[in-house]
C-alpha positions as CSV (number, residue, x, y, z in Angstrom):
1,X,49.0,-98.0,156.7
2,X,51.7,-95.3,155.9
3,X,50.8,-95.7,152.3
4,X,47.2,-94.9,152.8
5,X,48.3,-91.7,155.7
6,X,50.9,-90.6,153.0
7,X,48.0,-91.0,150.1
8,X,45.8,-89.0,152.5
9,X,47.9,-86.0,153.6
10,X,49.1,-85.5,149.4
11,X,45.6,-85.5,149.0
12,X,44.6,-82.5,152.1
13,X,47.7,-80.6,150.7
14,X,46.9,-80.6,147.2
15,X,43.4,-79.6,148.6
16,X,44.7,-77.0,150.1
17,X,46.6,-76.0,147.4
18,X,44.2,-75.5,145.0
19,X,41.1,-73.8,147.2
20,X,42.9,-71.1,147.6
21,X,44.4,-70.0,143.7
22,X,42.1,-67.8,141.8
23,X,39.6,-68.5,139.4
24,X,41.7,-67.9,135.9
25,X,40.3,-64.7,134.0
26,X,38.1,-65.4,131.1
27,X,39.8,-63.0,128.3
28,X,37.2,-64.0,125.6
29,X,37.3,-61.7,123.5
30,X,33.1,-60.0,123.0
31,X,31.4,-61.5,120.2
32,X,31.5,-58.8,116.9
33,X,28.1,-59.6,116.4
34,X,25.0,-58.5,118.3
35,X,23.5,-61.3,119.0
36,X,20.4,-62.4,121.3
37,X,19.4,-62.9,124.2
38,X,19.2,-59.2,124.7
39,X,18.7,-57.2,127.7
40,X,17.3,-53.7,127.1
41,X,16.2,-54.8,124.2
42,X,19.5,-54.0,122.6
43,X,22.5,-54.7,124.9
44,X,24.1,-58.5,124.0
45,X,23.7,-60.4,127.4
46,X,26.8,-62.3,126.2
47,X,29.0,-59.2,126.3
48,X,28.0,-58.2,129.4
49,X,28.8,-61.3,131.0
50,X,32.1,-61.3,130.0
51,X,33.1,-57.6,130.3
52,X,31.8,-57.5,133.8
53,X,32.6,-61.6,134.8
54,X,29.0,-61.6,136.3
55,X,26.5,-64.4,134.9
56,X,23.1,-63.4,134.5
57,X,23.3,-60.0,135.6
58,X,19.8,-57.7,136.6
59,X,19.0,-54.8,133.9
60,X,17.1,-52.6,134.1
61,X,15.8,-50.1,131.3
62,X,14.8,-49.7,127.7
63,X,15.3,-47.2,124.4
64,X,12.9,-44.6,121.9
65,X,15.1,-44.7,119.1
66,X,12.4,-41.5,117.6
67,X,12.5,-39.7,120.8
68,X,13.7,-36.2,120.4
69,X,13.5,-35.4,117.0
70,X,14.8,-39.3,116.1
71,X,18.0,-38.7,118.3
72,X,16.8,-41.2,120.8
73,X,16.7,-41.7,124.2
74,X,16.8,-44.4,127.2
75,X,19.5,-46.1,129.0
76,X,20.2,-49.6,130.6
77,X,21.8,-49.6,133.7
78,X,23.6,-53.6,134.4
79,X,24.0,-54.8,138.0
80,X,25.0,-57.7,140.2
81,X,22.5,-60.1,140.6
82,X,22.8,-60.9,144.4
83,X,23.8,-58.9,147.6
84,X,24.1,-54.9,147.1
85,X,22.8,-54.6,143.8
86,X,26.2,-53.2,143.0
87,X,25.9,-51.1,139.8
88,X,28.1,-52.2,136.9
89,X,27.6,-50.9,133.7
90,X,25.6,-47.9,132.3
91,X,24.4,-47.5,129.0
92,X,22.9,-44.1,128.3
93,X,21.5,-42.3,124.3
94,X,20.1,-39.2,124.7
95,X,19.6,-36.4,122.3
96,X,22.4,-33.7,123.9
97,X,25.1,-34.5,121.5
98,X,28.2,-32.3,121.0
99,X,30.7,-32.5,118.8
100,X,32.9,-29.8,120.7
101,X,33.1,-31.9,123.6
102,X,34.2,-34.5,122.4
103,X,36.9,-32.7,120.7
104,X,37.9,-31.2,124.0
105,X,37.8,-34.3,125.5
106,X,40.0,-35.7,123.4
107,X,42.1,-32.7,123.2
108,X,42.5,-32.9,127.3
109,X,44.1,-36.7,126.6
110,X,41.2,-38.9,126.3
111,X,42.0,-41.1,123.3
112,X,39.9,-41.2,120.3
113,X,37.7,-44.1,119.5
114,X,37.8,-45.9,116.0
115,X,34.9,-45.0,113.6
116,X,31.8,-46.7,113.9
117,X,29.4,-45.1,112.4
118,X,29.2,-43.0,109.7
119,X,29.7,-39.4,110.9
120,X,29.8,-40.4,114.6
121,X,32.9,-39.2,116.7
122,X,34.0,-40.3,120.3
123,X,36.5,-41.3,122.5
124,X,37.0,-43.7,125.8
125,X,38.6,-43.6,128.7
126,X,40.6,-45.7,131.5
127,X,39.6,-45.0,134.7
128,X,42.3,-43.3,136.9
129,X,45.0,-46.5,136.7
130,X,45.5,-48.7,134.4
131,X,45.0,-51.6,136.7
132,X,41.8,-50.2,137.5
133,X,38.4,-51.8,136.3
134,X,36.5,-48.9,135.6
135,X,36.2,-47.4,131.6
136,X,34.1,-44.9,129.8
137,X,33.4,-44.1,126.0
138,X,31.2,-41.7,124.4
139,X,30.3,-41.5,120.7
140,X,27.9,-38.8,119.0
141,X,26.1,-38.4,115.8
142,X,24.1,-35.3,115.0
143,X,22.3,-34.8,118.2
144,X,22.5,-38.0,119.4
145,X,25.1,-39.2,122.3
146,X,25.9,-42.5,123.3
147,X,27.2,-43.1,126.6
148,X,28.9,-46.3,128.1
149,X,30.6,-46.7,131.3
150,X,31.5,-49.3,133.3
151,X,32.2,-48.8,136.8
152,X,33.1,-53.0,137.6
153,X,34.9,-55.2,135.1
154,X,37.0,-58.0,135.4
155,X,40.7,-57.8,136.8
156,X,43.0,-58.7,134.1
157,X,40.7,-58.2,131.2
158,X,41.4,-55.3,128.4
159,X,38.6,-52.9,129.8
160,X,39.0,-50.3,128.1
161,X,38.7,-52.4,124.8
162,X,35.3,-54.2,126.6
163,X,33.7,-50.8,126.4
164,X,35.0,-49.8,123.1
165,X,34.2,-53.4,121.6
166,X,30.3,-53.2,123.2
167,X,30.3,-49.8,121.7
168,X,31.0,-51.3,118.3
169,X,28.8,-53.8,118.7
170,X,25.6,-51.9,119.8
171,X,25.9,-47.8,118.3
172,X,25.3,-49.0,114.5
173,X,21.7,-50.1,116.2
174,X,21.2,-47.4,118.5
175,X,23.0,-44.3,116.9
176,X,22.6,-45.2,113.3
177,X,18.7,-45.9,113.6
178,X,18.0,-43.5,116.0
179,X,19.4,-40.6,114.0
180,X,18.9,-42.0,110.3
181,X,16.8,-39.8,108.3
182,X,12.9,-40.4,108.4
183,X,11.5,-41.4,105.0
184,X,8.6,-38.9,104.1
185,X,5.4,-40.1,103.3
């Protein structure tokens, strides 16, 4: 009898134990590749999951890649599936691009971003704290701006380089054919 009571409590304890450590962080790092599924048309689901920890996530959205003189335009805003509707990611191109800005931003502290496209300059941001989830980057091209800012990721995860690696991994689609130069007929 003792051994089955002391097989029984071990097994309550370790019970308790375990409900109540966190679920680790998943520090994937995003894929380099766009890949489908999409949502937006252009956004990889599989980034989003991991940059915000949220499975199957609502989007809402679309982009003109000619809009505005073949600048573009459109956004996709990313949110939580269930309860509030919490908004977690934005993705915004439209056609108010500025050079100058950026270089103020930049000269105000925000750090540069990496090239990634040809001719395209930006820069990202942490959001207040470092231990914060929130992170921002911009990159523009001629007349076209790209905009990406999330407001939820995950706790523990590099977000700042979540928003920089999406931005790699969806500008050369968005920025690059949006403002390429239109073959005459």
């Amino acid at each position: 009898m003792r051994t089955v009571t002391a097989f029984g409590v071990a097994l309550i304890l370790a019970a308790g134990c375990t409900g109540n450590q966190k679920t680790p962080v998943d520090r994937t790092p995003l894929p380099t590749v766009a890949a489908p599924p999409y949502i937006c048309d252009h956004i990889p689901l599989r980034a989003v999951e991991l940059m915000t920890g949220v499975s199957q996530p609502i989007a809402l959205g679309d982009f003109n890649l000619s809009f505005g003189d073949g600048a573009g335009v459109g956004g996709c805003a990313v949110y939580q599936p269930t309860g509030e509707q919490k908004k977690l990611l934005d993705i915004d191109l439209n056609p108010a691009g500025g050079e100058n800005w950026v270089k103020a931003q930049i000269k105000a502290g925000d750090k540069p971003l990496p090239e990634i496209v040809p001719g395209g300059i930006g820069f990202y941001t942490q959001g207040g704290r470092p231990e914060k989830t929130q992170a921002g980057a911009v990159l523009v091209r001629g007349k076209a701006q790209l905009f990406i800012g999330m407001s939820k990721g995950v706790e523990g995860r590099d977000n700042a380089a979540d928003v920089i690696a999406l931005m790699k991994l969806v500008a050369p689609k968005l920025i690059t054919e949006a403002t390429a130069p239109k073959k005459k007929d």
